[in-house]
C-alpha positions as CSV (number, residue, x, y, z in Angstrom):
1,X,133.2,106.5,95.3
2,X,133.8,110.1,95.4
3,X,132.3,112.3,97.7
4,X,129.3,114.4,96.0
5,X,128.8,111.8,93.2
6,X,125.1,111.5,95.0
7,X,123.9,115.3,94.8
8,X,125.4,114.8,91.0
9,X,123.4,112.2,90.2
10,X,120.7,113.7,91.4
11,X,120.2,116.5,89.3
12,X,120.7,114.2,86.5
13,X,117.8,112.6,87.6
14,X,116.0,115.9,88.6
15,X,116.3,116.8,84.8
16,X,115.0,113.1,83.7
17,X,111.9,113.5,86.0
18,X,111.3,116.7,83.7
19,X,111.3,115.1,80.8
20,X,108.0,115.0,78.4
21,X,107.0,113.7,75.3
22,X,104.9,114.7,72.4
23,X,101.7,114.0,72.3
24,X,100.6,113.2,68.4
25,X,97.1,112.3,68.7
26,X,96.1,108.9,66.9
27,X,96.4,108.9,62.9
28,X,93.4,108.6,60.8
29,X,91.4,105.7,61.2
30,X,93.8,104.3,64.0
31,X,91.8,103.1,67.4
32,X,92.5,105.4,70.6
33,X,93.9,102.6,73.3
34,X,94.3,104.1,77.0
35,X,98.1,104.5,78.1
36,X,99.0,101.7,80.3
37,X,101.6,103.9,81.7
38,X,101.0,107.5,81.9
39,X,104.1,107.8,84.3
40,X,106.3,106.0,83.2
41,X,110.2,105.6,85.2
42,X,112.5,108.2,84.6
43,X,115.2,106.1,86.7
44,X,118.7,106.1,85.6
45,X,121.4,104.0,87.8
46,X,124.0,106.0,89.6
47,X,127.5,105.5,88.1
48,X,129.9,102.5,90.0
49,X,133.1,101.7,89.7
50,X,134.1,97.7,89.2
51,X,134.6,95.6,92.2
52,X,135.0,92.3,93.6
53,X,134.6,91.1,96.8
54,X,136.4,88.2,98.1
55,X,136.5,85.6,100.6
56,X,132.9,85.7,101.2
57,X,130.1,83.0,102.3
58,X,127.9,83.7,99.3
59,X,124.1,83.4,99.5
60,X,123.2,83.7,95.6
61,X,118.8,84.0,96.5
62,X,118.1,81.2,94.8
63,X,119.2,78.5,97.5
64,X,123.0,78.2,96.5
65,X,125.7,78.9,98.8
66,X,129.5,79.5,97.5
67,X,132.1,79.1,100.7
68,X,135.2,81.5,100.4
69,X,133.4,82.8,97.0
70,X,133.8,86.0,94.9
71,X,131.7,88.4,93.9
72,X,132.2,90.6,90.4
73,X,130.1,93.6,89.8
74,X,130.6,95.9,87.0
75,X,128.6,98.1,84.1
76,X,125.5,98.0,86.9
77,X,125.4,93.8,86.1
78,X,126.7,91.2,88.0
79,X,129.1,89.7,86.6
80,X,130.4,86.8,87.8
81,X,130.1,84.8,91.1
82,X,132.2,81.9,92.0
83,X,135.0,80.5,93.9
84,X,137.8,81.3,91.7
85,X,136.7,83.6,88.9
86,X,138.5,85.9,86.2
87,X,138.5,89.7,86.9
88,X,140.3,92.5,84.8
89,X,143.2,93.7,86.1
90,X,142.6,97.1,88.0
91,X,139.5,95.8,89.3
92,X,138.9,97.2,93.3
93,X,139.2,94.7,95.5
94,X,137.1,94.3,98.5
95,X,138.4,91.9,100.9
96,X,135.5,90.1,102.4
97,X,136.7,87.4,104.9
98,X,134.3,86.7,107.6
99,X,131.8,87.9,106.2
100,X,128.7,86.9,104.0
101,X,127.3,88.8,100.5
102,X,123.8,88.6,99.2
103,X,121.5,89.9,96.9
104,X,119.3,92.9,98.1
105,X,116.9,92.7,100.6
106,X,113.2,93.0,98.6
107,X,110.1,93.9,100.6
108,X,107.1,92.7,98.7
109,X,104.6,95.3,101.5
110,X,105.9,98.5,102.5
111,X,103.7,101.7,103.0
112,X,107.4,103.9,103.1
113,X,106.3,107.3,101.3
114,X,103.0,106.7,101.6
115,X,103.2,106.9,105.4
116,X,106.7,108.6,106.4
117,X,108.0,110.0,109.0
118,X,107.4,112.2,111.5
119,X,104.1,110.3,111.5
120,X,101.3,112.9,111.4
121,X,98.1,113.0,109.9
122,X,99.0,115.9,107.4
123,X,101.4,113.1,106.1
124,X,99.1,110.1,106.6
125,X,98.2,109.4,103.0
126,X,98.2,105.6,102.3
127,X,94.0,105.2,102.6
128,X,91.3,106.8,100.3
129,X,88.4,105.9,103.0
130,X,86.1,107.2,101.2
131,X,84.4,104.1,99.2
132,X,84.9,100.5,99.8
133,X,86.3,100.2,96.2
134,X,89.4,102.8,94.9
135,X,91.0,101.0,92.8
136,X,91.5,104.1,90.7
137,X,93.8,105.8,93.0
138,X,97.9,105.1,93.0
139,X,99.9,105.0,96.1
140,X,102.8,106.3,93.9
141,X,100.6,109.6,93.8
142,X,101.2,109.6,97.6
143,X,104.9,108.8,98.0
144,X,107.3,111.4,99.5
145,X,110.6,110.3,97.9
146,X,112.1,112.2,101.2
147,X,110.7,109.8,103.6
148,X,113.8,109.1,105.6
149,X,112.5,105.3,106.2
150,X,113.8,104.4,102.4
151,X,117.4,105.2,103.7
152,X,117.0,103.7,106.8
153,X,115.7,101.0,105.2
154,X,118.9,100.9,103.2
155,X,121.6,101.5,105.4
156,X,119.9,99.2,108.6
157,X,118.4,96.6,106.4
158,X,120.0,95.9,102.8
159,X,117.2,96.5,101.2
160,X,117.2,97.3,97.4
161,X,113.7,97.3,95.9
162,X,110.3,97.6,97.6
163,X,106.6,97.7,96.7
164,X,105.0,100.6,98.1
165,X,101.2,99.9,98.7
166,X,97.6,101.7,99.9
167,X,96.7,100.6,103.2
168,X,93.8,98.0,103.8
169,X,91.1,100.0,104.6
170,X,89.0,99.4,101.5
171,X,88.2,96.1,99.4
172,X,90.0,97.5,96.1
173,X,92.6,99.7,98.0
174,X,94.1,101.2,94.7
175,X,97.4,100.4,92.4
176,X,101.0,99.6,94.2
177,X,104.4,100.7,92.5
178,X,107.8,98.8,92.7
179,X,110.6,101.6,93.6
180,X,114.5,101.3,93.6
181,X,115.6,102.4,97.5
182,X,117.5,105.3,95.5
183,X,117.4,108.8,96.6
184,X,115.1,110.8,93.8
185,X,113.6,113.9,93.8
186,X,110.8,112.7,92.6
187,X,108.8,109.5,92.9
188,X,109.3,108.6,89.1
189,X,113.0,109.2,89.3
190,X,112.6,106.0,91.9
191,X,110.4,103.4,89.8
192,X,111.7,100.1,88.8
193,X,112.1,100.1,85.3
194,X,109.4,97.2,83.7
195,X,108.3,96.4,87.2
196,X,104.5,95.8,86.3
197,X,102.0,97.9,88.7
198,X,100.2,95.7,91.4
199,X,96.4,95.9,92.9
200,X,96.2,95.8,96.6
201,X,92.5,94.3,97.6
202,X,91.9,93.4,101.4
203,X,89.2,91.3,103.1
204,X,88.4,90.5,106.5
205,X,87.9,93.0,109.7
206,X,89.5,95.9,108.2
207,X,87.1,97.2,105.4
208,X,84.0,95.6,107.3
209,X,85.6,98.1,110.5
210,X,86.1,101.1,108.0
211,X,83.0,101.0,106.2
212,X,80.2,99.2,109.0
213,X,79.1,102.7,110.0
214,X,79.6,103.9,106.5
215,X,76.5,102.5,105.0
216,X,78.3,99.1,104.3
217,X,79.8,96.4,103.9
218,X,79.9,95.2,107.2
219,X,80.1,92.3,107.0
220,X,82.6,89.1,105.2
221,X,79.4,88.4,103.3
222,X,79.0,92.0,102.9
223,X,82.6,92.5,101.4
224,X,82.3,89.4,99.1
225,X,79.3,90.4,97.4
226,X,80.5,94.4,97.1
227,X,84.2,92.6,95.5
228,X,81.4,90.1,93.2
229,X,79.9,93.2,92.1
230,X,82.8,95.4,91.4
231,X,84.4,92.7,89.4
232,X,81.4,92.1,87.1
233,X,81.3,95.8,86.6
234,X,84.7,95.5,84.9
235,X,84.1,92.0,83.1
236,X,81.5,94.7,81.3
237,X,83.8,97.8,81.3
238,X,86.5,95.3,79.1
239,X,84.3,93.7,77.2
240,X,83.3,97.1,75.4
241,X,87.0,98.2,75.3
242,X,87.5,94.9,73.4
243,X,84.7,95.3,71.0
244,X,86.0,98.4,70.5
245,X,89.6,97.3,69.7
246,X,88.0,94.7,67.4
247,X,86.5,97.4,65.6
248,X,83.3,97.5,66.8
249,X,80.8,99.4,68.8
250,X,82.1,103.1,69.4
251,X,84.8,104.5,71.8
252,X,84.2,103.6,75.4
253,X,84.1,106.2,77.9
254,X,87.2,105.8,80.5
255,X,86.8,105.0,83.3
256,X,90.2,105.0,85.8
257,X,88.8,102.3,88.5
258,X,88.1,100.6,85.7
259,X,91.0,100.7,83.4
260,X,93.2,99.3,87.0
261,X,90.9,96.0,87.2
262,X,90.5,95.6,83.3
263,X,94.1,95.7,83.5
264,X,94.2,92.8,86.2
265,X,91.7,90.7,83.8
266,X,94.1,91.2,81.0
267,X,97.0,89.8,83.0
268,X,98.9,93.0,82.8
269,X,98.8,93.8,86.8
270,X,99.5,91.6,89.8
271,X,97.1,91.4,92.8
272,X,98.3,91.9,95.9
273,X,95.2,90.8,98.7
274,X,95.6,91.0,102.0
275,X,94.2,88.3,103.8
276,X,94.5,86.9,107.6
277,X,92.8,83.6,107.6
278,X,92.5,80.6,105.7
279,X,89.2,80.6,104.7
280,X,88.8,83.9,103.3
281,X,91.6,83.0,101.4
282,X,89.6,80.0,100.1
283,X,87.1,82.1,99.3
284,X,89.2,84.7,97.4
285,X,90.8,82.2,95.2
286,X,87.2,81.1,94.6
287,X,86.3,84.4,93.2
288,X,89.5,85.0,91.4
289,X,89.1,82.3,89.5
290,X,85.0,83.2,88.9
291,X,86.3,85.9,87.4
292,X,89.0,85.1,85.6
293,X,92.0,86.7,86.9
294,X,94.9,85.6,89.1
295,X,96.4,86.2,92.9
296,X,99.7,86.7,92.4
297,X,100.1,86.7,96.4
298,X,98.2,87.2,99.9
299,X,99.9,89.5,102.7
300,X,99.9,88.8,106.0
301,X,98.9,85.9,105.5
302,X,98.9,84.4,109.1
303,X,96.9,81.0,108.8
304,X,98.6,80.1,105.1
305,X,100.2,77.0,107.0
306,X,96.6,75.6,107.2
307,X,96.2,75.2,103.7
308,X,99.6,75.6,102.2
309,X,98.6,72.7,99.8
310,X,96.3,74.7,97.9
311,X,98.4,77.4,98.1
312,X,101.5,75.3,96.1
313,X,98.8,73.7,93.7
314,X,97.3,77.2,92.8
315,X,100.9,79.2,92.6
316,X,99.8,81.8,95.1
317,X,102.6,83.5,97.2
318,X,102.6,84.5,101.0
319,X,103.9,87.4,102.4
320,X,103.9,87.0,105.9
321,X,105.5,88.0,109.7
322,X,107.9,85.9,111.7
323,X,106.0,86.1,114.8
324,X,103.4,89.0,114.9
325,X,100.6,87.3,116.7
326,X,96.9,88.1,118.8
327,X,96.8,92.2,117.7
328,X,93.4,91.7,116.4
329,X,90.9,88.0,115.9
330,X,91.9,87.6,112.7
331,X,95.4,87.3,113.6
332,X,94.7,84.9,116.6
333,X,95.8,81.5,115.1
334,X,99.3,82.9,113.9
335,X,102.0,80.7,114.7
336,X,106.1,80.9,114.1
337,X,106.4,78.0,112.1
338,X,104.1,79.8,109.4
339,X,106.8,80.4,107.0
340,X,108.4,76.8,107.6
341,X,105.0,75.0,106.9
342,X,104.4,77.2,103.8
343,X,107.8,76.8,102.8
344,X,107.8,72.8,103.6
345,X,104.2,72.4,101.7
346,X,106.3,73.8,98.2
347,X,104.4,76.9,98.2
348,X,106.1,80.7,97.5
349,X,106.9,81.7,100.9
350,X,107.9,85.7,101.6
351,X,109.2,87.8,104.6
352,X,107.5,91.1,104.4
353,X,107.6,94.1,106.8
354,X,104.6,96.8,106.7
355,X,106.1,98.4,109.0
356,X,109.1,101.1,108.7
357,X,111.0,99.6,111.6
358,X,110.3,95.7,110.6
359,X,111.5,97.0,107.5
360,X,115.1,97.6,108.7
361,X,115.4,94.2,110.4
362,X,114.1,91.8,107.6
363,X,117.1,89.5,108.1
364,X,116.8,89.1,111.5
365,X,112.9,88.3,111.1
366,X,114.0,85.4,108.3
367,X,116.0,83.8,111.0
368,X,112.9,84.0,113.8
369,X,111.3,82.3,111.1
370,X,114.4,79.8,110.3
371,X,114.6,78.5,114.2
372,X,111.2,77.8,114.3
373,X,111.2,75.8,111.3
374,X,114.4,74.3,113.1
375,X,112.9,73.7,116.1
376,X,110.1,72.0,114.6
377,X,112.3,69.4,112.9
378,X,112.3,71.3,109.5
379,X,116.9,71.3,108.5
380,X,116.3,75.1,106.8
381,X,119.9,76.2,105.9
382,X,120.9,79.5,105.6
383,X,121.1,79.7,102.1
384,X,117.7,78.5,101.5
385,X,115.9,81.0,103.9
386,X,117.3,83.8,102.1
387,X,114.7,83.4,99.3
388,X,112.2,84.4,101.3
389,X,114.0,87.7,101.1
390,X,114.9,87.7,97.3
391,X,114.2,85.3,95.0
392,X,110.5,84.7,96.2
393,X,109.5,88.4,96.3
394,X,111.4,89.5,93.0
395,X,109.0,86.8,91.8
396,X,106.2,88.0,93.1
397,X,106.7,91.5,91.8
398,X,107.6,90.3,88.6
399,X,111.3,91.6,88.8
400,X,112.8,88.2,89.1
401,X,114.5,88.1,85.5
402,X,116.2,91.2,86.8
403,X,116.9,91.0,90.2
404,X,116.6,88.8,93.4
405,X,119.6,87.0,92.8
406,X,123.1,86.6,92.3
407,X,123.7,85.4,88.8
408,X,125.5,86.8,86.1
409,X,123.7,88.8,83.9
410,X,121.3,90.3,86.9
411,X,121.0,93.8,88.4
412,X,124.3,94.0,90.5
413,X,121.6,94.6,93.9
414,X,124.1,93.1,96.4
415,X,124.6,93.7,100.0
416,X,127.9,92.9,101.5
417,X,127.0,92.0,105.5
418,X,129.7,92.6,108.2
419,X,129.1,89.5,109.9
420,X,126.5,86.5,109.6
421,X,123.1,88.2,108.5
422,X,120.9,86.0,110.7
423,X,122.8,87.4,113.7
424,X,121.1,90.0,115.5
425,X,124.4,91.3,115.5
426,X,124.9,92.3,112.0
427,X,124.5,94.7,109.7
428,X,125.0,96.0,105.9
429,X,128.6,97.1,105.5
430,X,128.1,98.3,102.3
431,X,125.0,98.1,99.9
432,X,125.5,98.4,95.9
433,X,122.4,98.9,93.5
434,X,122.7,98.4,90.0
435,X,126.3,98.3,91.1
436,X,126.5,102.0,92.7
437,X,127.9,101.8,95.8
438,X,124.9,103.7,98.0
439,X,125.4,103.4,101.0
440,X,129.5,102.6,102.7
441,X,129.2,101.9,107.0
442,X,132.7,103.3,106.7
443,X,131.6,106.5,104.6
444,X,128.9,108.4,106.7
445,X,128.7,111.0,104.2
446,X,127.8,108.4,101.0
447,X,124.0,108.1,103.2
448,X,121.6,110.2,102.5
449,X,120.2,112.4,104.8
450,X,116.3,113.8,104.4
451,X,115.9,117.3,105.7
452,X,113.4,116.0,108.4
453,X,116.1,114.3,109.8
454,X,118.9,117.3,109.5
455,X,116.4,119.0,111.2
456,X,114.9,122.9,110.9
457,X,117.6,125.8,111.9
458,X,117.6,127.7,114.3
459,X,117.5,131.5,114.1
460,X,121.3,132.0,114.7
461,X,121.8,129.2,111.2
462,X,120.2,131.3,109.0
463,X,122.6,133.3,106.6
C-alpha cells in the first residue's frame, strides 16, 4: 500500500460527508412519512490491492477452523478461503506460517467518540442526565471521529466494526450507531452502511443512582413503572402515525423520543439494555414482550448464566466481561464461567469491552473466558470461542450477512495475528477492512495518528 493513500482517501471522504440532496417536498396528495435516516453513511472503502495469505490456522467466525489454510481477498470481498484455493496470477502473497487469520474483532458496547481521550469533562459527552428517558438523543451526535481509542483499538486489538452507545445513566439512554474503525473526518464518513440504529435502555443501580435525588425514579419499582409508562406513550404516538398512513386522522405532530421507540415497535431498531442481574432481566423480557417489541441483547450481563435457558428459548444475546467482578452490588454474583454457561445453555454469547483499554485486548479476554469454561469441564476450542468476537455480535448488530466471518462473498474484515490470538503474547500484524490494508505492524506510517496524540507544538515548531 503506498504511502499517503490514507490522507487521499480521506479527502475523498471529506467531499462524501459534504454531500446533500434535494429536498422535493411530498407530491400532491402523497402522505408525509418521517425520514428514518436523516444521516445517512457517507462511507466509501479505501482502495486494496489483492492478496492472499498462506499457511495460516484459519478461524472463519462461525466455528470452522482450516489448518495450513488460505485466505483470498480482493474487490473489498472475501473471496475465497480454503486449503488449496485458485488465485489469479499476480496476486500478492502474504506468507502466513505460524500464524493464525480471523475475521475482525466486533465490539457490540463501546463508548469510543463518545468518551475519548484525554478524558475530561469538556469531552465527556456519552450521558444526557437530564431526564430518566432520552431516547431522542444520538450518540453519533457526540462521536469525535479523532478519538485516538478507534486506532488503538485497531492496531492493538483487530477490531473492525463497533457500536458506539450513550452511557447508562437514564432508562431510555438514546440511539447507538454501528461505525467502521476507519479514519473519517467526520462521523458519517464512519457509519456502517445498512447497519440498523440500536436503543440503549438500562435498569438497575445506575438510573435509580442518577435520578434518586432528581425527583425520581429511585427505585427498581420506580424505573419499571417510568419504562411502563414511556412505552405506552409510544404504543399511542404509533398508533396515530399508523392511522395517519392508512389515511386517516390528520398529520401527527413529531415527536423525536418518539419516532426512536416507534421505530423499536416497528421492528426497525435493535434494543440494546443493559442489565446486571437475572431478575431484572426477567422482568425486562416481561415488559418487552407487554409491549410488543424485542431485546435484541443485554450488556453486561453478569448473572446471564443463571437463566441462560430463557435466554436460548427467547433468542436474546449477552454481551458480557471475562472476569469484571464486585465493582458495585449488582455486579456481585459475577463469575468467569459466565460466558461458558451461556455459551453451553445454546444461548448468543458476546465479548464486549466498554472500556477503551478492554477494547484493545478483546482476544485476550475470550481466552480468560475459554479457560474457565475449560477448567470447568466445558472442551471450548479455539475456533468456537472466536464467535464470541464475530459471528455473535455481527448478529446482534444486524451486520451478520455482511460481516463477522470468513466466507466468500463477505466484507474482506480480516485480521492477520502474528502468533496465536489467545496468547497474551500476540498481536495484529496487519488488519484489512473491506480489504484495505489499514493498519501494517511493519509500516508505522499506514497508522493513523490523531493530533491529540502528535501532541501541540512548541513555540520554536511554528513556521
Amino acid at each position: 500500500m503506498k504511502q499517503g493513500m490514507i490522507a487521499a482517501a480521506l479527502s475523498a471522504l471529506a467531499l462524501a460527508g459534504c454531500a446533500t440532496t434535494g429536498d422535493k417536498g411530498p407530491a400532491t396528495g402523497e402522505r408525509i412519512r418521517v425520514a428514518e435516516d436523516p444521516f445517512p453513511s457517507t462511507y466509501q472503502r479505501y482502495s486494496g490491492a489483492p492478496v492472499v495469505i498462506t499457511g495460516v490456522t484459519v478461524l472463519d467466525g462461525e466455528g470452522g477452523r482450516i489448518d495450513n489454510g488460505q485466505v483470498y481477498l480482493a474487490d473489498g470481498k472475501v473471496q475465497a478461503v480454503g486449503q488449496s484455493i485458485s488465485v489469479p496470477a499476480g496476486v500478492q502473497v502474504v506468507d502466513g506460517t505460524g500464524k493464525y487469520v480471523t475475521p475482525g474483532v466486533i465490539d457490540v458496547h463501546s463508548h469510543l467518540g463518545d468518551y475519548p481521550s484525554p478524558q475530561v469533562e469538556a469531552l465527556s459527552d456519552g450521558n444526557e442526565a437530564t431526564a430518566p428517558a432520552r431516547p431522542e438523543v444520538w450518540a453519533e451526535h457526540s462521536v469525535w471521529p479523532q478519538d485516538p481509542g478507534f486506532s488503538r483499538a485497531l492496531a492493538n486489538g483487530g477490531v473492525t466494526a463497533l457500536q458506539i452507545l450513550p452511557g447508562s445513566a437514564n432508562l431510555f439512554g438514546g440511539r447507538s450507531v454501528t461505525l467502521k474503525n476507519v479514519p473519517a473526518r467526520t462521523v458519517q464518513g464512519m457509519k456502517f452502511p445498512g447497519a440498523p440504529y440500536g436503543l440503549k435502555m438500562a435498569c438497575g443501580e445506575n438510573p435509580k443512582r442518577v435520578y434518586g435525588d432528581k425527583g425520581g425514579p429511585a427505585t427498581r419499582m420506580g424505573n419499571i413503572a417510568v419504562t411502563r409508562q414511556t412505552w405506552l406513550d409510544a404504543k399511542k404516538y404509533k398508533r396515530k402515525w399508523d392511522a395517519y398512513e392508512a389515511g386517516e386522522g390528520d398529520l401527527p405532530d413529531q415527536d423525536l423520543a418518539m419516532d426512536t421507540l416507534k421505530g423499536v415497535l416497528d421492528g426497525k431498531i435493535l434494543v440494546h439494555n443493559h442489565c446486571y442481574r437475572a431478575d431484572e432481566m426477567a422482568v425486562m423480557i416481561d415488559l418487552s414482550k407487554e409491549m410488543g417489541y424485542k431485546i435484541t441483547a443485554f450488556h453486561h450481563a453478569v448473572e446471564s448464566y443463571k437463566i441462560a435457558d430463557i435466554l436460548a428459548r427467547e433468542g436474546i444475546c449477552s454481551a458480557m466481561w471475562a472476569d469484571w467482578y464486585g465493582f458495585k452490588m449488582e455486579a456481585y454474583d459475577a463469575i468467569r464461567e459466565n460466558i461458558p454457561f451461556v455459551d453451553r445453555a445454546g444461548a448468543c454469547a458476546i465479548m464486549h469491552s466498554d472500556d477503551p483499554n478492554g477494547i484493545q485486548r478483546l482476544n485476550q479476554e475470550a481466552a480468560k473466558a475459554m479457560a474457565a469454561g475449560r477448567r470447568a469441564g466445558i472442551p471450548i476450542t479455539e475456533e468456537h470461542a472466536w464467535t464470541w468476537l464475530a459471528m455473535n455480535p455481527a448478529k446482534a448488530l444486524g451486520i451478520f450477512d455482511q460481516t463477522g466471518s470468513l466466507k466468500a462473498g463477505k466484507n474482506a474484515d480480516v485480521v492477520l495475528w502474528n502468533g496465536n490470538p489467545f496468547s497474551t503474547y500476540t498481536r495484529p500484524e496487519r488488519v484489512w477492512i473491506d480489504g484495505a490494508l489499514m493498519y501494517d505492524a511493519n509500516n508505522p506510517k499506514l497508522r493513523t495518528v490523531s493530533d491529540f496524540e502528535l501532541g501541540q507544538p512548541g513555540e520554536g515548531d511554528v513556521k
